[in-house]
C-alpha positions as CSV (number, residue, x, y, z in Angstrom):
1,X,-13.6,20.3,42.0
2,X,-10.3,19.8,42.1
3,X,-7.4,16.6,42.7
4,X,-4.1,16.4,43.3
5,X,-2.5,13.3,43.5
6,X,0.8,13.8,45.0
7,X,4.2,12.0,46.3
8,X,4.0,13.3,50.3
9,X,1.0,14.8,52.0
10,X,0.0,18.2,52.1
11,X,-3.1,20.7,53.1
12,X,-4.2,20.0,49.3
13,X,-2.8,17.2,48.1
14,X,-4.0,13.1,48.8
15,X,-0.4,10.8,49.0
16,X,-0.6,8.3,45.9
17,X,3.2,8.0,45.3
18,X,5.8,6.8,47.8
19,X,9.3,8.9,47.3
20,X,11.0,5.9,46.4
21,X,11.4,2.3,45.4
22,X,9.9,0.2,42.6
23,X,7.0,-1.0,44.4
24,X,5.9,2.7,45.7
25,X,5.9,3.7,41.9
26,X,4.2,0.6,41.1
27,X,1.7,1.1,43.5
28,X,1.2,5.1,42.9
29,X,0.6,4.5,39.6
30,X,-2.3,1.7,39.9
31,X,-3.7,4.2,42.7
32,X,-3.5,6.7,39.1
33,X,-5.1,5.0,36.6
34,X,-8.3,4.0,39.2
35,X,-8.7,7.8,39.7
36,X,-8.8,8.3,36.0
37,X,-10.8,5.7,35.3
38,X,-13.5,7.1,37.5
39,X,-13.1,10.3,36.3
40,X,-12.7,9.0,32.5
41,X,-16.2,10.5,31.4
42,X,-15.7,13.5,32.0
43,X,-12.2,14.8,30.4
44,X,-10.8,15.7,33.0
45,X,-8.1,19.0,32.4
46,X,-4.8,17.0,34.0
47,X,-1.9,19.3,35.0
48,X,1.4,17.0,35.3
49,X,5.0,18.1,36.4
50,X,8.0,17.5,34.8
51,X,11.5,18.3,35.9
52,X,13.4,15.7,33.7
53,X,12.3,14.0,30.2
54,X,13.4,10.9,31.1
55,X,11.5,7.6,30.3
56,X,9.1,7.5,33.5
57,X,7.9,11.3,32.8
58,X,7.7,9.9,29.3
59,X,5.1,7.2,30.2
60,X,3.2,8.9,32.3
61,X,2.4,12.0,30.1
62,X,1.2,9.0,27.7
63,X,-1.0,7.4,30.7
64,X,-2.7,10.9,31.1
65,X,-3.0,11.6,27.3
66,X,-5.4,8.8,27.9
67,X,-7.9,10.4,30.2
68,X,-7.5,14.0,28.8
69,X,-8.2,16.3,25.6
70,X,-6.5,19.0,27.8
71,X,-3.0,17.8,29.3
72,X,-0.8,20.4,31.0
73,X,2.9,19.8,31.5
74,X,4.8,22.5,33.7
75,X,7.9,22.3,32.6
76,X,9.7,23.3,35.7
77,X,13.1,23.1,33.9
78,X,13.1,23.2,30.2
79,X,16.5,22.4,29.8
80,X,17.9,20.1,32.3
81,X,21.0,20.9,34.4
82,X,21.8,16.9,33.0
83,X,21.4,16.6,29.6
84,X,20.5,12.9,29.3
85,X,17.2,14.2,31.4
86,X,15.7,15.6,28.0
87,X,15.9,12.3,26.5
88,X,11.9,12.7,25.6
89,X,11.2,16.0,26.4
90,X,10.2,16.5,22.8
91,X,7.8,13.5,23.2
92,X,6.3,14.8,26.4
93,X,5.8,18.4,25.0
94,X,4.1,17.1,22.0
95,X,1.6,15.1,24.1
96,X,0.6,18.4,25.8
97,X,-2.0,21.2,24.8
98,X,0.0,23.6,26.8
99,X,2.8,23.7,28.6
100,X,3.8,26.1,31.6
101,X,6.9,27.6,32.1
102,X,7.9,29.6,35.3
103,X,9.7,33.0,33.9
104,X,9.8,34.6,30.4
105,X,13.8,33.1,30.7
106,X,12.2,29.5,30.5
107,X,9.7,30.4,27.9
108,X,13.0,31.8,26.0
109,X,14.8,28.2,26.0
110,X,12.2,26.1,25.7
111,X,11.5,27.7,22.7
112,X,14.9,27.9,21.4
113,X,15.3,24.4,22.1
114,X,12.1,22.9,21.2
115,X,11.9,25.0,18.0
116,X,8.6,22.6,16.3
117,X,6.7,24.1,19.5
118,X,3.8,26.5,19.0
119,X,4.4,29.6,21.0
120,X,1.0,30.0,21.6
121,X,1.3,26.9,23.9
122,X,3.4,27.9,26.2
123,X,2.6,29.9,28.9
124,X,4.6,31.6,31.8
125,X,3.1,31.4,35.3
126,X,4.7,31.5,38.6
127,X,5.8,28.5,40.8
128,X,3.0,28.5,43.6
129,X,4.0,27.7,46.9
130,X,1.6,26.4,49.7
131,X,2.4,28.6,52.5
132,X,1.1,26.3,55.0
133,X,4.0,23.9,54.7
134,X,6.3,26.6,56.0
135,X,6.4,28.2,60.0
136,X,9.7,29.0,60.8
137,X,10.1,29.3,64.6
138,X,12.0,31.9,66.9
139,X,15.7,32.0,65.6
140,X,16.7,31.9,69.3
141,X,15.0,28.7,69.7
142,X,16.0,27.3,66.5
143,X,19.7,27.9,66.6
144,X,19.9,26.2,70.1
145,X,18.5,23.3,69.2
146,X,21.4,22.7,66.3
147,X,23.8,24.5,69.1
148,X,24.9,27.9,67.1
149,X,26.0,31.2,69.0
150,X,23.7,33.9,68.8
151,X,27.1,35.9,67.8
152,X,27.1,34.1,64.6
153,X,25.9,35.4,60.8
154,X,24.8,32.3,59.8
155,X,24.3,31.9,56.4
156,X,22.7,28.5,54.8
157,X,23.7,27.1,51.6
158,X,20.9,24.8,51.1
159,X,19.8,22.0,48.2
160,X,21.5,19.4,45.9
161,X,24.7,20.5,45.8
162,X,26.3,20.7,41.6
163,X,28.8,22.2,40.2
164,X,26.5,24.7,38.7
165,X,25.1,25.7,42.1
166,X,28.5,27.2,42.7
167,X,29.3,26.2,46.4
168,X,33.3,26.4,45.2
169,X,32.8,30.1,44.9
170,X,31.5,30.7,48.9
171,X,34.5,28.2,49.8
172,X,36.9,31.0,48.1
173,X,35.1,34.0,49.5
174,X,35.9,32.8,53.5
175,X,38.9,34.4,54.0
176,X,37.6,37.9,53.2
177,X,34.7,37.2,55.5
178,X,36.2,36.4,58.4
179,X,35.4,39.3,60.1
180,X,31.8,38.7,60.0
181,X,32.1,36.1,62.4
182,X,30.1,33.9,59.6
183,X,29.4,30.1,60.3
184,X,28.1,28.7,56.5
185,X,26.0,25.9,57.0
186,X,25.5,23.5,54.0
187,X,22.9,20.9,53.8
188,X,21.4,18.9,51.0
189,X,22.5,16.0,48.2
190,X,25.9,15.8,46.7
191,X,24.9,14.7,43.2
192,X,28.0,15.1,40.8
193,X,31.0,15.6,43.1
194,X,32.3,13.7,46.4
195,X,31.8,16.0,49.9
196,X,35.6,15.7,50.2
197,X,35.8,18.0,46.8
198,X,34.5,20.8,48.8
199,X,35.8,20.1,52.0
200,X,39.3,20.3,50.3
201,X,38.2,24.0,49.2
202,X,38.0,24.7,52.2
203,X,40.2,27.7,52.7
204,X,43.3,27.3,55.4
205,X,42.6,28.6,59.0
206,X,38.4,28.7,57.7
207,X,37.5,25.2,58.6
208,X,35.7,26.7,61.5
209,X,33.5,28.7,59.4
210,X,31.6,25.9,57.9
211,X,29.5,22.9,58.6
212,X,29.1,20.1,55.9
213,X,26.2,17.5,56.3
214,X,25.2,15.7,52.9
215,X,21.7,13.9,52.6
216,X,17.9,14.4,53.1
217,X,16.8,17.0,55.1
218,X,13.6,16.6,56.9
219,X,10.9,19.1,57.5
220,X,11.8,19.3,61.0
221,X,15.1,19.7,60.6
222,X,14.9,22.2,57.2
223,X,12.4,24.0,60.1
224,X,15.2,24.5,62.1
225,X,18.2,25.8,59.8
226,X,16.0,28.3,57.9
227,X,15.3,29.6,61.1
228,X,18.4,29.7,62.6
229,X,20.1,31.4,59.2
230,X,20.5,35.0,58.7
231,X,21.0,35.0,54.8
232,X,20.0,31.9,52.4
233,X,23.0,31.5,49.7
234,X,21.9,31.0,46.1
235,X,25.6,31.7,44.0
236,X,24.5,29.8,41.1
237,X,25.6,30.0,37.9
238,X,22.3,28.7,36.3
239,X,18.7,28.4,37.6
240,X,15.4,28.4,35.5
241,X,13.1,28.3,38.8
242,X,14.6,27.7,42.5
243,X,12.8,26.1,45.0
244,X,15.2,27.1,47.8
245,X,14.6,30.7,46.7
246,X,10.7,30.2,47.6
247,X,11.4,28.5,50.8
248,X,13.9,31.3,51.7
249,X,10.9,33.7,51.1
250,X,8.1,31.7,52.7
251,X,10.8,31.6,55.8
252,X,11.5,35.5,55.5
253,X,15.0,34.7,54.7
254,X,16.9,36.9,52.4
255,X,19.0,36.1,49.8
256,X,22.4,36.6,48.4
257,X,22.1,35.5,44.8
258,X,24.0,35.6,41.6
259,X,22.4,38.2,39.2
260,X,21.3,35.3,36.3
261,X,17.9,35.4,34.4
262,X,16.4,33.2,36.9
263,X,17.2,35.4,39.6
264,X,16.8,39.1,38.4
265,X,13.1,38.7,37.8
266,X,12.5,38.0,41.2
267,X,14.9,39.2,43.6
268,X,14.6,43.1,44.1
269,X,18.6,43.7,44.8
270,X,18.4,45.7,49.0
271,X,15.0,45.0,49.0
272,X,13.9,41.0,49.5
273,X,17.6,40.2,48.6
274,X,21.3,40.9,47.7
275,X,22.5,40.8,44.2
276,X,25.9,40.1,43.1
277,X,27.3,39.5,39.6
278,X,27.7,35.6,38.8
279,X,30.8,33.9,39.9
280,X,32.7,37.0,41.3
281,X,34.1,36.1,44.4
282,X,34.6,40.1,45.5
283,X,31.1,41.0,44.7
284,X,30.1,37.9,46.4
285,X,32.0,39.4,49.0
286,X,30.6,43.1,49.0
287,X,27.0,41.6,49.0
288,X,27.5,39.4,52.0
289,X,29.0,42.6,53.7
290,X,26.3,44.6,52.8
291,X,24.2,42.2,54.1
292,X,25.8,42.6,57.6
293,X,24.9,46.1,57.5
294,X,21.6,46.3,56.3
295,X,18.2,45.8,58.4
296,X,17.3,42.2,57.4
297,X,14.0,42.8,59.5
298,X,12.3,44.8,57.1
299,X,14.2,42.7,54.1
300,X,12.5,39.5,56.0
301,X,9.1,40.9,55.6
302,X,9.4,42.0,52.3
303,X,10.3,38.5,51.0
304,X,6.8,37.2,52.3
305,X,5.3,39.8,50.8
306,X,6.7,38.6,47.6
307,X,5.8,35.4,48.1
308,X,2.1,36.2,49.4
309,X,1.5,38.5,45.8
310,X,3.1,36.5,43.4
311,X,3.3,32.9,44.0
312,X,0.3,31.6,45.6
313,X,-1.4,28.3,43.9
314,X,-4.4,30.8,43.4
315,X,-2.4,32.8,41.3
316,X,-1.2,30.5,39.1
317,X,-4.4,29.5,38.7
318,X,-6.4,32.7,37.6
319,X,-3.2,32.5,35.5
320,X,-5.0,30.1,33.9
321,X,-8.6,30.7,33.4
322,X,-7.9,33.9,32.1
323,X,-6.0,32.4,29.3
324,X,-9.0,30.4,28.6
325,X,-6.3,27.0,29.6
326,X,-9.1,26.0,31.8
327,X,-12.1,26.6,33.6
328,X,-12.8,27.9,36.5
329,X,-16.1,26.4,37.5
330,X,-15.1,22.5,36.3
331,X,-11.3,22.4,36.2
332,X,-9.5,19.4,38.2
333,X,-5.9,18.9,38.8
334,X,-4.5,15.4,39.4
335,X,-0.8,15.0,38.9
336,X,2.3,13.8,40.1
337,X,4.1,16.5,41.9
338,X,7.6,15.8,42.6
339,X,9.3,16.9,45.7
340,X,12.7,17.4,45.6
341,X,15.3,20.3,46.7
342,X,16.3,22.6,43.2
């Protein structure tokens, strides 16, 4: 039997944590400890996420060490894009038996990194993605309802938007895309740099060509602009795992992404997606082009059938057991999943 105490409600997971505030947290993590406690006897194997090793990761890997002989950490960024987010990460990996990494790039850092780690410990699995969370709906339908032309290629720059991400690099490459008729739609969290920084890049005589709206996204509304986009932009210059990459694929979109470790392992370049080398606005250019040209339809379907092989929970899972990390028949999974745009 398995749990999974989560931060929003899913086809597998039960709501404990609210996605913000001090009384949410205070109240998810009472809601914690009473399911551990009733669990307590048995051991439970507890999987736990962690995307920063700051303090409140810290003390919660310590709440579960508690409750468990076999903690799990997936470490979903070893290094973080912020520095001061690995505050404890040493702490937190050496509370865990094992700790999962998403590609052999991860493992690679981590390691590097956290040299006092045992290789043996960490081991690479796939991001799963629940495929039920995502139904895109008719792109006619979608792009009337947020009131684009059909004549447009839209492409959608999705996510928390950082210098590392690279947005700058699509502002530059407008001019020489004009004549795709291109309408660039970014949505998503400004976290280092003011909306006006980017707006300012904004090419002259391109302003048309792109719509800016900073903040949280709903599922409705995410729904509705992976839809209505032809191409989903990933131009960054780092990435350990991307969840925008995932959703692109779980909304047969197609990507035009920079040709970084995180990337290469997973997009096929003219077959789920478009490669072009990192921070080069020209071959961010002659990917977007060859983009226009190609038959996204059969691109479309072969990024669900990447997503439907490789990164199903299940997967991850008889990841697992054959590793001997757990056990098939009495394994349980209770852990704070964190939902957030990468």
């Amino acid at each position: 039997m398995s749990i999974v105490l989560s931060n929003y409600e899913s086809s597998f997971a039960i709501k404990k944590f609210g996605s913000q505030g001090i009384l949410n947290l205070f109240l998810g993590t009472v809601s914690l400890i009473f399911a551990l406690i009733i669990r307590a006897k048995f051991r439970p194997t507890i999987i736990f996420h962690c995307f920063n090793g700051n303090l409140k990761v810290l003390l919660l890997a310590k709440l579960l060490s508690f409750f468990s002989d076999n903690l799990i950490c997936i470490a979903h960024d070893p290094r973080s894009i912020l520095l001061a987010g690995d505050s404890f990460k040493k702490d937190i990996y050496n509370l865990s038996k094992y700790i999962c990494v998403h590609n052999d790039y991860s493992k690679e850092v981590l390691l590097n990194d956290f040299p006092k780690v045992n290789e043996e410990s960490v081991i690479v699995i796939n991001h799963g993605v629940d495929l039920s969370r995502f139904n895109p709906i008719a792109k006619e339908i979608a792009r009337s309802a947020l009131g684009i032309g059909n004549d447009k290629m839209v492409f959608l720059f999705f996510g928390q938007v950082r210098s590392s991400k690279n947005l700058q690099l699509v502002m530059k490459s407008l001019p020489y895309i004009k004549h795709l008729n291109p309408l660039v739609l970014v949505y998503g969290k400004f976290v280092e740099e003011d909306i006006f920084r980017y707006v300012d890049m904004i090419p002259e005589n391109c302003s048309q060509f792109v719509v800016i709206e900073p903040g949280f996204v709903s599922d409705d509304k995410m729904t509705k602009l992976f839809s209505a986009s032809d191409i989903s932009l990933l131009p960054y210059k780092e990435i350990f795992q991307s969840g925008v990459l995932l959703t692109s694929f779980a909304f047969r979109l197609p990507v035009i992404c920079s040709n970084i470790a995180g990337f290469s392992d997973l997009v096929a370049d003219r077959s789920n997606g478009f490669l072009f080398e990192s921070d080069n606005v020209l071959d961010f250019v002659r990917a977007c082009c060859e983009a226009n040209e190609s038959d996204l339809r059969k691109i479309s379907d072969n990024c669900f059938d990447t997503i439907q092989k490789r990164f199903t929970w299940e997967s991850c899972v008889e990841v697992l057991v054959s590793r001997g990390v757990i056990k098939s028949s009495v394994a349980r999974y209770d852990g704070e999943i964190d939902k957030k745009s990468s």
